[in-house]
C-alpha positions in Angstrom: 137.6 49.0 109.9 136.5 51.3 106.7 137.6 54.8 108.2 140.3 54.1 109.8 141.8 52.3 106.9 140.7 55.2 104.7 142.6 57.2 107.2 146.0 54.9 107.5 146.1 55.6 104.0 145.5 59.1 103.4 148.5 59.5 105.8 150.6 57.2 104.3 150.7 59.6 101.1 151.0 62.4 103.7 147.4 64.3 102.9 146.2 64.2 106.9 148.8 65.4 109.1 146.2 67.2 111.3 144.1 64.0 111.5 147.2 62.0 113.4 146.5 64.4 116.7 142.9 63.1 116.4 139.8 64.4 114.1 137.4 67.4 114.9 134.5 65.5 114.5 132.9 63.4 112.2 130.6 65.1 109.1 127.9 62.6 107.1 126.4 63.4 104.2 123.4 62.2 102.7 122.8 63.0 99.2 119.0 61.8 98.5 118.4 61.4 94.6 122.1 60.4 94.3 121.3 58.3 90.9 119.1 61.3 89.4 120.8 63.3 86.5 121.6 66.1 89.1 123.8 63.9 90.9 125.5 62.8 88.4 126.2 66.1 86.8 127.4 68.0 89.2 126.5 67.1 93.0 129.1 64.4 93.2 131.6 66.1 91.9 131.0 69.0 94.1 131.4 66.2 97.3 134.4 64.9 96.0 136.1 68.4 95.6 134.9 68.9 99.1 136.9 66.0 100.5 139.5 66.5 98.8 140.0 70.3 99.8 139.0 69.5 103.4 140.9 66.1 104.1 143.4 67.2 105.7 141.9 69.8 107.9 140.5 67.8 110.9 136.8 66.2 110.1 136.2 63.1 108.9 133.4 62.1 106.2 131.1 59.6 105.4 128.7 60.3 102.2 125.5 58.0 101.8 124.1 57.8 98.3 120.4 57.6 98.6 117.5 57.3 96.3 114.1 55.3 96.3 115.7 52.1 93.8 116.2 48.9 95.4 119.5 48.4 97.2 121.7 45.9 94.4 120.7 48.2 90.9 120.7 51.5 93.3 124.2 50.8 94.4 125.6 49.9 90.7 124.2 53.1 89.2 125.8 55.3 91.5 129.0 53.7 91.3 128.8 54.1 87.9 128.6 57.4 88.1 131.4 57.7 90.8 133.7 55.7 89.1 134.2 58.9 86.9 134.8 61.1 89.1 138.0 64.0 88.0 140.8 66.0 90.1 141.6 69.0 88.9 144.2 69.6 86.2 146.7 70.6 89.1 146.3 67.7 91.4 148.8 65.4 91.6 147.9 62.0 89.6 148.7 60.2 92.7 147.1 62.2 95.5 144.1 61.8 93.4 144.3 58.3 92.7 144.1 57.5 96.6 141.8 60.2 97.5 139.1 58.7 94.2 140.1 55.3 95.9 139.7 56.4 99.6 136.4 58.4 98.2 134.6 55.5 96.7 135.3 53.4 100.0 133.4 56.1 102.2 130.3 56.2 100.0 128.2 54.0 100.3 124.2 53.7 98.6 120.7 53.0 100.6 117.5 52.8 99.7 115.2 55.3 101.8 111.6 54.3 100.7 110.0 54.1 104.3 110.4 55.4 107.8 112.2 52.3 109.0 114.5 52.9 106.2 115.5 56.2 107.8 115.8 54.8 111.2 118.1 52.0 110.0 120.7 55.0 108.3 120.5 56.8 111.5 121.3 53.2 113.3 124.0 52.5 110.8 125.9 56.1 111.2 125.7 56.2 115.0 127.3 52.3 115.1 130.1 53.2 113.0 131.1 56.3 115.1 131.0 54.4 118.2 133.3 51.4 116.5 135.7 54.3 115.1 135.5 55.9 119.3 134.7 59.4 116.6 132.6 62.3 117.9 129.6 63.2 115.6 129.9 66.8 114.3 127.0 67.4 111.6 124.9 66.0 109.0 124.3 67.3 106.2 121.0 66.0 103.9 121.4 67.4 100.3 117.8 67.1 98.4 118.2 66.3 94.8 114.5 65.6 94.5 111.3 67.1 93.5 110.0 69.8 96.3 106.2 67.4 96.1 109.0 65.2 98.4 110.5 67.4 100.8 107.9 67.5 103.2 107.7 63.5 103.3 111.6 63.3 103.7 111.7 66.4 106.1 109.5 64.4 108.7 111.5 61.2 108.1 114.7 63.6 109.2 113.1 65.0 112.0 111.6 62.2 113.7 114.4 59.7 113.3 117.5 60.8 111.1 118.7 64.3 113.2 122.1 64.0 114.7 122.8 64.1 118.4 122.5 67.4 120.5 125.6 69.2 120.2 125.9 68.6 116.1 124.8 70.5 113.1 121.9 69.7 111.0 122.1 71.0 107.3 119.7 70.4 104.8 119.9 71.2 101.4 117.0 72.4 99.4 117.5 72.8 95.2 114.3 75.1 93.3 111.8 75.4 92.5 111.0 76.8 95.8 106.9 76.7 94.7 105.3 77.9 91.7 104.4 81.8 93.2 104.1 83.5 96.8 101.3 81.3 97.5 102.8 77.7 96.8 106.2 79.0 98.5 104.1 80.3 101.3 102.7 76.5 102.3 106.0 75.1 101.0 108.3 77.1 103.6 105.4 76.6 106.3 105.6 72.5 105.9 109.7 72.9 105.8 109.5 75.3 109.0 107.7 72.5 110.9 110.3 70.4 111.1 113.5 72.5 110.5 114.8 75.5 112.4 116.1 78.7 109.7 119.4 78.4 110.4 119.0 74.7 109.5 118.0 74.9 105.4 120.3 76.1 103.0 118.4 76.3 99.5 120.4 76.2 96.4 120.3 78.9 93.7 123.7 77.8 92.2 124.0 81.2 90.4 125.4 82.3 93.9 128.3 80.1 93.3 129.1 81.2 89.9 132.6 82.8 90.6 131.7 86.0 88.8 128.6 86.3 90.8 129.9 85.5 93.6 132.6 88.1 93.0 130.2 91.1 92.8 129.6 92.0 96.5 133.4 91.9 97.5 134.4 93.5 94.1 132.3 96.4 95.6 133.4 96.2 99.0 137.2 96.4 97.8 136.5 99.3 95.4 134.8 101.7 97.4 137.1 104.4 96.5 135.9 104.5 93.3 132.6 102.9 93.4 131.3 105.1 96.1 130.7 108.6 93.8 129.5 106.7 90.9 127.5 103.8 91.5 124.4 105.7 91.1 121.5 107.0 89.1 123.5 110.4 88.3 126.2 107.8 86.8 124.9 104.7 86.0 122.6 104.6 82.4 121.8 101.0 82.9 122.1 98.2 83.8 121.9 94.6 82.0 121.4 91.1 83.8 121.1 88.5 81.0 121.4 84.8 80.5 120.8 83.3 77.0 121.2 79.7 75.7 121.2 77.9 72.5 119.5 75.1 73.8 115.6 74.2 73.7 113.6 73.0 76.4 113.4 69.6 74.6 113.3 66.5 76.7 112.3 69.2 79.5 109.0 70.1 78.2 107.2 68.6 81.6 108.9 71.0 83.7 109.1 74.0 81.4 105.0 73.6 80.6 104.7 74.8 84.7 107.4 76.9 85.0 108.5 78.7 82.2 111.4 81.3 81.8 110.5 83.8 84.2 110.4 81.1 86.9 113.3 78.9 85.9 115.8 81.8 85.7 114.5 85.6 86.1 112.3 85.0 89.5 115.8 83.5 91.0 119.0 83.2 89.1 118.8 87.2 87.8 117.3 88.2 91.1 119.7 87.2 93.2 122.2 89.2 90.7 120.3 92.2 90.9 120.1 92.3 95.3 123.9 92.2 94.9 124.3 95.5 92.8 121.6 97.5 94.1 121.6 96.7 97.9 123.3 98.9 100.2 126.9 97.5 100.8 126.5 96.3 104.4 129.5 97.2 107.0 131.1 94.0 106.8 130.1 91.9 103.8 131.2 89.0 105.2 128.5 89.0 107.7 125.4 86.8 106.3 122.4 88.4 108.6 123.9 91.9 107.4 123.7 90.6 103.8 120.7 89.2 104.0 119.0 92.5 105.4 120.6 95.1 102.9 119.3 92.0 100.1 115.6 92.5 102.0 115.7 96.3 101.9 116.5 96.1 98.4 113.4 94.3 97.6 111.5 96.3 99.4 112.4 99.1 97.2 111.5 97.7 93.6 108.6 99.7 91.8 105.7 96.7 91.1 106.0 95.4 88.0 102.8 95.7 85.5 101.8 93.6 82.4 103.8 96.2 80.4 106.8 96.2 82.3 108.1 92.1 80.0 108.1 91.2 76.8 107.7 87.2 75.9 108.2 85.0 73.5 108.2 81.7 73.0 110.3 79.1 70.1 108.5 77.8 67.4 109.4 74.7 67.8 108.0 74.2 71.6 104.3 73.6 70.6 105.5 70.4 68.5 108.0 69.5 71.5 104.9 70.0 73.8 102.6 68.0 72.3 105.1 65.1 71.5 106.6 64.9 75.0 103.2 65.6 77.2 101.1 63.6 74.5 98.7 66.9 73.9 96.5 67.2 71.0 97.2 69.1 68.3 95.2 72.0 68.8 96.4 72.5 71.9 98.1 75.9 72.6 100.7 76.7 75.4 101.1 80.0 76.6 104.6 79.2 78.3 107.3 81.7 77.7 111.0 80.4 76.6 112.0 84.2 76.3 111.5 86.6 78.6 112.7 90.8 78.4 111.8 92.7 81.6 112.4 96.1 83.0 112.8 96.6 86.7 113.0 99.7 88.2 114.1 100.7 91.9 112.4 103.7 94.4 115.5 103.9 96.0 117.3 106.9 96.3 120.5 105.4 94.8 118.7 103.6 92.0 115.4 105.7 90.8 115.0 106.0 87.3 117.9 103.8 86.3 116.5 101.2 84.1 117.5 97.1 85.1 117.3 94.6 82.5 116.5 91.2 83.0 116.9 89.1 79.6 116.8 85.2 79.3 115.7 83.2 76.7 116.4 79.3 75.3 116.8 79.0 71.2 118.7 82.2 71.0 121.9 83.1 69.1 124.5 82.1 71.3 125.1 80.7 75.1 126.3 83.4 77.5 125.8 84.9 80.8 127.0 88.6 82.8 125.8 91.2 84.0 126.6 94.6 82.8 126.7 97.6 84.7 126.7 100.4 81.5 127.9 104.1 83.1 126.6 107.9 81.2 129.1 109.0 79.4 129.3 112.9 78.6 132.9 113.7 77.1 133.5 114.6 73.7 136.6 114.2 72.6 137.5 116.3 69.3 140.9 114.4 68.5 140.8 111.5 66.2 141.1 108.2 67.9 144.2 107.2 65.9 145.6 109.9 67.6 144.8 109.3 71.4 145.7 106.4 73.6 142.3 104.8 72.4 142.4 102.4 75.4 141.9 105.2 78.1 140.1 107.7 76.1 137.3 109.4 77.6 134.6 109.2 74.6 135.0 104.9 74.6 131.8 103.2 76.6 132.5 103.2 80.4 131.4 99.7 82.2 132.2 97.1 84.5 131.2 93.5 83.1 130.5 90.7 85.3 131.2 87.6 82.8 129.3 84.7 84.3 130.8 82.8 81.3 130.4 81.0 78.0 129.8 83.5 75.3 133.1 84.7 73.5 135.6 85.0 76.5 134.4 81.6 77.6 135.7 81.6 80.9 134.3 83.8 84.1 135.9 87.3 84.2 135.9 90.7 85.7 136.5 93.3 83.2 136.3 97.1 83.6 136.6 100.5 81.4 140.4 101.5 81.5 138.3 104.8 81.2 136.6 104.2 84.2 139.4 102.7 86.9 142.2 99.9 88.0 140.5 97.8 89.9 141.5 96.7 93.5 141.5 92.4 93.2 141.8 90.1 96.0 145.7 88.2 95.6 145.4 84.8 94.8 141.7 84.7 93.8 142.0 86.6 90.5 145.1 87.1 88.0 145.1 89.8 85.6 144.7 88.1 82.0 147.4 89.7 79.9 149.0 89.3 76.1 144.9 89.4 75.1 143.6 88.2 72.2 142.0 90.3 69.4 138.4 89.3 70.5 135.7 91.9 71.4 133.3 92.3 74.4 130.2 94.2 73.2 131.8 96.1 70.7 135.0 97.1 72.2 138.9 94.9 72.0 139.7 93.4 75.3 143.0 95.8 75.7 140.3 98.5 76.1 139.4 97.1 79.9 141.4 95.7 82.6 140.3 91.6 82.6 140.9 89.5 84.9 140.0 85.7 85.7 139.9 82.9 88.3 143.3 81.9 89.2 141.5 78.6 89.6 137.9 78.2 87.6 135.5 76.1 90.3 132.5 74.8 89.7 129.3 76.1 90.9 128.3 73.3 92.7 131.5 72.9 94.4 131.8 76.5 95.7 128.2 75.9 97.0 128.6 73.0 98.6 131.6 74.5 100.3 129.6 77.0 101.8 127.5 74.7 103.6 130.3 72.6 104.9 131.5 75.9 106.2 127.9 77.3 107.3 128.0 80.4 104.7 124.3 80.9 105.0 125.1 84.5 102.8 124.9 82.7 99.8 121.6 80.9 100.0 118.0 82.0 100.0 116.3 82.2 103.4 113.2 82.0 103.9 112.1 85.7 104.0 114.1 86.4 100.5 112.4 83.4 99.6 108.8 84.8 99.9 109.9 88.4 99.0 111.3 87.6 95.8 107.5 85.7 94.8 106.1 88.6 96.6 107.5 90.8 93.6 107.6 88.0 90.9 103.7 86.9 90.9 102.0 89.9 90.2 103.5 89.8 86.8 103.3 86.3 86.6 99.4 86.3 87.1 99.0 89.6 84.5 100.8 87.9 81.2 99.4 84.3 82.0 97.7 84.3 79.0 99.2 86.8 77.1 100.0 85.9 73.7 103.5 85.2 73.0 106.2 86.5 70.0 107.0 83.2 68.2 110.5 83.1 67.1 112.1 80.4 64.8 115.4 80.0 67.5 119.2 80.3 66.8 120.8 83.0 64.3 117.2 83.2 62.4 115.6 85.3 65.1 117.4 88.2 63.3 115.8 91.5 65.5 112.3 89.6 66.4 113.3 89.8 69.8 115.1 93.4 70.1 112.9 95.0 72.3 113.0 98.9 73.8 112.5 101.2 76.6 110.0 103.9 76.7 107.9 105.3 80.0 108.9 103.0 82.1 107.3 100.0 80.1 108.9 97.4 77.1 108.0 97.0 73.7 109.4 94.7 70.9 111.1 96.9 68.2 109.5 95.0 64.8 106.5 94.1 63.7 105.9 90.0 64.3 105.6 88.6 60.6 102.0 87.6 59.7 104.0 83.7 58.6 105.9 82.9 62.0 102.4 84.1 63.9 100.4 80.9 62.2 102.2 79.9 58.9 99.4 77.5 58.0 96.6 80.9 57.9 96.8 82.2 54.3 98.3 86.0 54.6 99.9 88.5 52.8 103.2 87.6 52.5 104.8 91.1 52.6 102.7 91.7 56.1 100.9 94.2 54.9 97.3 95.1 56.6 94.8 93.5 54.8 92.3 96.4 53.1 88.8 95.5 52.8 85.4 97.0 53.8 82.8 96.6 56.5 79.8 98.1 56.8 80.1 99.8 53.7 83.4 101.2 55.1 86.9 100.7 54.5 88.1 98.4 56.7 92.0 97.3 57.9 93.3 94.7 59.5 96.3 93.2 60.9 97.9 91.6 63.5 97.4 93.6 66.8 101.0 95.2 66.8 101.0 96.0 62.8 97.5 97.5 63.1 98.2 99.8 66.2 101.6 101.2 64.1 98.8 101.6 60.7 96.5 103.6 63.0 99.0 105.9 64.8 100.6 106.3 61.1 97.1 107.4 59.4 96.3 110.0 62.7 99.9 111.5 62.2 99.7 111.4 58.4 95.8 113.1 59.0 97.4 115.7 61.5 99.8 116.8 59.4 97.4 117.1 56.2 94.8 119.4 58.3 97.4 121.5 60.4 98.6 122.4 56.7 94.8 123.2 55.8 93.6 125.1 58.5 96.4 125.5 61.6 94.6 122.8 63.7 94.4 119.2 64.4 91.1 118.4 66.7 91.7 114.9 67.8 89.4 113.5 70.0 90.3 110.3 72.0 88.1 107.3 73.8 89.1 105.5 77.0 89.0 101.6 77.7 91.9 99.8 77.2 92.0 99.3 74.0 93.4 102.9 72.6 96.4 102.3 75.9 98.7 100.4 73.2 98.2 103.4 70.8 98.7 106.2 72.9 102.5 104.3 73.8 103.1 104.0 70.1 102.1 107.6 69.3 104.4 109.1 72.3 107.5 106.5 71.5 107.8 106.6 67.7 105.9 109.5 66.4 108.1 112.2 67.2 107.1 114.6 64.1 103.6 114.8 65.4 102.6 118.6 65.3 101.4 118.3 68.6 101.7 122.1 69.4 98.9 122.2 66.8 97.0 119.7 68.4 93.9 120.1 70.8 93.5 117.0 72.3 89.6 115.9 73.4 87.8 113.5 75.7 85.3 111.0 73.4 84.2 110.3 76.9 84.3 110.2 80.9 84.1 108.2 84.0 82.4 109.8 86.4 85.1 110.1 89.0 88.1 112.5 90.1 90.5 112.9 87.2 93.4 111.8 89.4 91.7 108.5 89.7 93.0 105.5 88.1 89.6 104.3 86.5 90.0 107.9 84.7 89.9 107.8 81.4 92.7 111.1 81.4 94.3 109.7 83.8 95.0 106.9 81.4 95.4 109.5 79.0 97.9 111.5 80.4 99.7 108.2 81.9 100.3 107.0 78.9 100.6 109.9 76.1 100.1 113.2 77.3 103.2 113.2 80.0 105.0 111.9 77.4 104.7 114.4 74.7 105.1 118.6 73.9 101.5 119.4 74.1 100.4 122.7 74.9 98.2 122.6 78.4 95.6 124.8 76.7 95.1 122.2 74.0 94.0 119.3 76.4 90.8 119.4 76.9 89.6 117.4 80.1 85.4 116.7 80.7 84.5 118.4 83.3 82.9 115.8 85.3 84.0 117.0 88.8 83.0 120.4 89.4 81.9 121.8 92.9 83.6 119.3 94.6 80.4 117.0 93.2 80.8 114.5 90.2 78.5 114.6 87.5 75.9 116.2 89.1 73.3 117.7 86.3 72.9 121.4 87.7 76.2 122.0 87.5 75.9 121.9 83.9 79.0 120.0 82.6 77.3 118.5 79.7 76.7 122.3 78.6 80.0 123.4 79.4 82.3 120.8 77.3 79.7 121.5 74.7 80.3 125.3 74.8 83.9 124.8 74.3 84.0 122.6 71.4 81.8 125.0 69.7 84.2 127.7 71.0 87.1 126.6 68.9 86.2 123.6 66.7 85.0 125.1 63.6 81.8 123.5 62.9 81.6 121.5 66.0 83.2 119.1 63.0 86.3 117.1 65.2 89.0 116.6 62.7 89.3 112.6 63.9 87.5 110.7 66.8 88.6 107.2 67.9 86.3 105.3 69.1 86.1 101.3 70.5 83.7 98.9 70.7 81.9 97.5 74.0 80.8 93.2 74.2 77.4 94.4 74.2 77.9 97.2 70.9 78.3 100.3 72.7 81.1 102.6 72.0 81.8 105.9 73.9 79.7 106.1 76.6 76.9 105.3 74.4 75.1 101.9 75.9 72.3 100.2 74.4 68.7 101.6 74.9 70.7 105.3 76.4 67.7 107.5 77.1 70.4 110.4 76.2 72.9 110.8 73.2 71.5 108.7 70.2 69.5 111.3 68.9 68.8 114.4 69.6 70.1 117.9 69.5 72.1 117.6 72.7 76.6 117.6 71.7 77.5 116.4 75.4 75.4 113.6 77.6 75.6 112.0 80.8 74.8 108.2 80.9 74.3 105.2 82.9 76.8 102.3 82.2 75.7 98.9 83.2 78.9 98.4 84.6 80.7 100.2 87.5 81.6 103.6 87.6 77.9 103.6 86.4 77.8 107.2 85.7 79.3 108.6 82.8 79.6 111.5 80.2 80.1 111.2 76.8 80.2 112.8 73.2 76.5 112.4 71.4 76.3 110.5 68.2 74.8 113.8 66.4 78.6 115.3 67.3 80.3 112.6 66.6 78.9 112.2 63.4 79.6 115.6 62.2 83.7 114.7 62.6 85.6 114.6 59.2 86.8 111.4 60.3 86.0 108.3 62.5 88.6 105.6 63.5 86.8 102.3 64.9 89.5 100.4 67.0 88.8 96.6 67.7 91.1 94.2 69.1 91.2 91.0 70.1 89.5 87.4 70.3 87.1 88.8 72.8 85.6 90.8 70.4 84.8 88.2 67.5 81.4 87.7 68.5 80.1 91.5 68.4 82.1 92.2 65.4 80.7 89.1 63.8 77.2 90.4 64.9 77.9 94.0 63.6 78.1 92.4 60.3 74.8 91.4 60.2 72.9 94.2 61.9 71.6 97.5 59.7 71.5 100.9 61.5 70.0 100.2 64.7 71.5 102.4 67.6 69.0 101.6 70.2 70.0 98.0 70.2 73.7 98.4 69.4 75.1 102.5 69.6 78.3 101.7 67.3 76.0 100.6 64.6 74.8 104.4 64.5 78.3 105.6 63.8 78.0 107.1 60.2 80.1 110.6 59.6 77.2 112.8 57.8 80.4 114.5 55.5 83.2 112.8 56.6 84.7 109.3 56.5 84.2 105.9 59.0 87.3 103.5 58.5 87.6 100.3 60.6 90.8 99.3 62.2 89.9 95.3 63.7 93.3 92.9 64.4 92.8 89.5 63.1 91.5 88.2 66.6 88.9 90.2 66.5 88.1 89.4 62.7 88.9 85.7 62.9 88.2 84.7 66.0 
């Protein structure tokens, strides 16, 4: 009979010499999708290692290859694929040649199309253990199929394929686990009705990457040191990244409803990033321990907002898009292939220590680690040639997970000789010595302790290891599950259709994707050229803004990014030229969203603003408490002003809340604001006002047909906005057109229509305010992005 001659065998060569007093029980595995490119990558493999590390420790195996093919062509395709099957480099050639041979004679293919098809397996598994007198231990069912089939195969399982009581039942799950919280809510609801918790094991096989794997014990074993330091007083930041070389070609199907954040960031990084910031539970080896510090840990992430990612996307991918998925030509995908984004914890250990997670296909080369970057506050004031360079105190202080790939192309463990000697665990890492002259981000390997697997394992084979041995630690349960899209989908939702930095891919992306930090938020560092954005549009080739006029006013444009830097360039460039004329700089500032990408600009890059010469106005005001978000200072100061050395008596807040009562006419707030500008702006003449422009042509708080603040002698108004918070105040157009200088700021595709219309129209305020916006003695200069001028 098949196992016992697979047996007689196995301890003929003298592999089983536990099995001769009688097996443990009997373990079959069902690997459904066994002829599908996963399977033959990696998943067979990973069973083979498994039998052969675990065939001579008691259980006996069976492994049914299952897919929906008929059973003849089924059965020759995975054969194929089994037939080339390797041992490692230190197995004997003849253990391995009768474990391949003894492997290939316990597999066996079925097709499982139908429910009677399920109930024959179960049939077929339950005979042979009653003809071999062997007692049933577990199943395990590995899913190498699309999730739109689990729930189908789940109820096959239950209803006719479980294992007797007394046995194990493990399925295997592989992502995507849904699309966002929603899908994985009604995903993990269908899977919960027909398996217990303890039961699914889903695969993120980043947790079997060795150097991943290696994070929480590395921590556990190096308390001692760890303990003081791994902190925000210590830590300046840490890095998570994954890059590859390769597109998304041939993959285009998947990657059109997934995209970057959800192939890799919402799981593979995440999972890295519970390990290093979750509390280090008592015993690490405990899974439900793990598994609460990991949900603690989530719980204490700040919310991510559309500000907190930078995307991009390779050039290339539109043409791959519309090949693969047969689109037409003009059709545009808003799919990231690169994604930057900036997490940030409210934990006490963590808060204010900036996490990045960076993944991107067509980038420069193929690597992956993460890499925990410590503050470093010596000075050293002897020459390096003079010190033991390797331990000096100035060097950069880290500890680098090396996933692999990259330039040390193997997974590693390195950290600061600076910082300490690790503690390792004997016989699972080696201390790599006689190093080569290669670099790790800018330092020689001799300047850390390195050290590597003393035997490199797969991913799949460490993680299918860990079921066999009911590991539930390093999977996803449920609850991680859902917490992890909990955090994940508010982002994904904000930048949905947010439009993308194109980059050609490889070595040529140069710095278009070198993005920085700055309040919290993430910015790319260059300009995008005008040629990558749409290289068939005629532009200047130098990406300079286009100069023109508009309404009889200068006009410049650019792409969004470009225009924003021209804009907060000309309001420095004009500060500097009046503080030098008369001591003062009276700047006064709308609300919307529009200025919100200006006011980041002006408080990351234009440090030699004169802002202690500055006084710093309201255009106009919402009609609610200033610490309210729909505030327009509260946007304001969220954004510039708590970024920036401003003197408090130069910002100048509208006083719409005054007696505990907003906006109300009697208490004379209008009158008040007005008093003040006259107070200290000479003139009432505002050096430079920024305005926008509203869908329907008003700007300020200046709507069409106002009954206050088109004409008139009145400075300061209140108004009615069709649109909640309906009460408002705002500047007048009489004061506003007595500035020296007005900046109209228009951006984006939504806008084409009015500005198209503005073109047209003469001077008729009534119908559209922004139209009435002509400095009596001073200059009007348009800044529109070519969205907003092209449509």
């Amino acid at each position: 009979k098949m196992l016992r001659r697979v047996l007689c065998t196995v301890l003929f060569v003298g592999a089983l010499p536990s099995l001769a007093e009688g097996s443990q029980g009997h373990i079959s595995v069902v690997l459904l999708g066994a002829t599908g490119d996963l399977a033959k990558k990696y998943l067979w493999q990973g069973l083979f290692q498994l039998y052969m590390d675990q065939v001579s420790n008691g259980h006996s195996f069976t492994f049914h290859g299952a897919a929906l093919t008929a059973l003849e062509p089924g059965q020759r395709l995975m054969f194929d694929v089994l037939k080339k099957l390797a041992c490692p480099p230190d197995e004997p050639p003849n253990r391995c040649a009768v474990l391949k041979d003894q492997f290939l004679k316990l597999s066996q293919y079925h097709q499982l199309k139908t429910a009677e098809n399920y109930t024959a397996l179960n049939k077929e598994i339950e005979t042979l253990l009653l003809q071999e007198g062997l007692k049933e231990a577990g199943r395990i069912f590995y899913f190498s199929v699309p999730p739109f089939a689990y729930t189908e195969i789940a109820r096959h399982i239950n209803s006719s394929c479980r294992p007797p009581p007394g046995a194990w039942l493990r399925v295997v799950l592989e992502k995507p686990f849904g699309h966002d919280l929603e899908s994985a809510q009604q995903l993990a609801a269908e899977l919960t009705s027909f398996f217990r918790e303890e039961e699914m094991y889903r695969v993120d096989h980043y947790l079997g990457k060795q150097a991943v794997a290696h994070i929480l014990p590395f921590r556990d074993q190096n308390r001692q040191f760890l303990d003081p330091i791994w902190n925000r007083h210590h830590v300046e930041r840490v890095e998570i990244v994954l890059k590859e070389t390769v597109d998304a070609k041939g993959r285009t199907s998947f990657y059109e409803q997934y995209g970057v954040i959800r192939d890799v960031l919402q799981n593979h990084l995440t999972e890295a990033l519970m390990f290093l910031t979750m509390e280090l539970p008592a015993n690490v080896s405990k899974a439900e321990e793990v598994l609460q510090c990991k949900l603690q840990a989530f719980q204490s992430l700040r919310g991510l907002e559309k500000n907190s990612a930078v995307l991009g996307q390779y050039q290339a991918y539109a043409s791959q898009v519309q090949e693969e998925l047969q689109k037409a030509q003009d059709y545009i995908s808003t799919t990231p292939t690169f994604a930057g984004v900036l997490i940030h914890s409210d934990s006490l250990r963590w808060e204010g220590v900036p996490f990045l997670l960076t993944s991107g296909k067509a980038l420069d080369e193929r690597v992956g680690y993460v890499r925990v970057l410590f503050k470093n506050r010596a000075y050293c004031t002897q020459r390096e040639t003079l010190r033991d360079a390797g331990h000096s105190q100035c060097k950069a202080k880290q500890i680098i997970f090396y996933i692999g790939h990259g330039a040390l192309n193997t997974p590693a463990v390195l950290v600061s000789r600076n910082l300490f000697k690790p503690v390792m665990p004997e016989g699972g890492w080696r201390e790599a010595v006689g190093l080569s002259d290669l670099h790790v981000f800018g330092q020689p390997l001799s300047d850390y302790y390195v050290y590597s697997p003393v035997k490199e394992r797969d991913a799949y084979s460490v993680l299918i290891s860990n079921i066999y041995h009911g590991r539930k630690d390093f999977f996803i349960t449920t609850e991680n599950l859902l917490a992890s899209w909990g955090f994940w989908t508010p982002l994904l939702e904000s930048v949905a259709h947010q439009p993308l930095r194109l980059y050609p891919g490889g070595v040529e992306n140069q710095h278009l994707l070198d993005f920085e930090m700055a309040s919290g938020e993430v910015a790319f560092t260059v300009a995008e050229p005008v040629e990558l954005l749409n290289p068939s549009r005629a532009m200047p080739s130098d990406y300079k803004s286009i100069q023109s006029m508009f309404r009889q006013n200068p006009l410049v444009s650019a792409w969004s990014e470009e225009l924003i830097s021209q804009l907060a360039s000309d309001i420095e460039e004009t500060a500097h030229r009046t503080v030098a004329r008369s001591g003062q700089f009276h700047l006064a500032l709308s609300g919307g969203s529009s200025p919100v990408v200006l006011f980041q600009r002006l408080a990351r890059h234009h440090y030699a603003f004169p802002w202690e010469h500055t006084h710093i106005w309201l255009v106009d005001e919402r009609c609610v408490p200033l610490t309210d978000t729909e505030s327009n200072f509260f946007s304001l100061h969220k954004h510039l002003l708590q970024h920036i050395r401003v003197p408090y008596f130069n910002i100048h807040p509208m006083p719409v809340h005054l007696n505990q009562r907003l906006c109300v006419e009697e208490d004379r707030g209008t009158e008040l604001y007005a008093k003040e500008i006259v107070a200290l702006v000479a003139n009432a003449s505002l050096d430079l006002v920024l305005l926008g422009v509203g869908l329907d042509g008003h700007t300020a708080s200046l709507f069409p047909q106002s009954e206050n603040g088109l004409e008139g002698a009145q400075a300061v108004v209140l108004t009615e906005s069709p649109v909640k918070p309906h009460q408002r105040m705002s500047l007048s157009l009489p004061l506003i057109n007595k500035a020296r200088q007005v900046s109209v700021l228009v951006l984006g595709k939504g806008k084409h229509d009015i500005f198209t219309l503005l073109s047209r129209v003469g001077h008729q305020p009534r119908k559209w305010p922004v139209s009435g916006v002509s400095p009596s003695s001073g200059q009007l200069v348009w800044y529109v992005d070519y969205e907003a001028l092209f449509g």
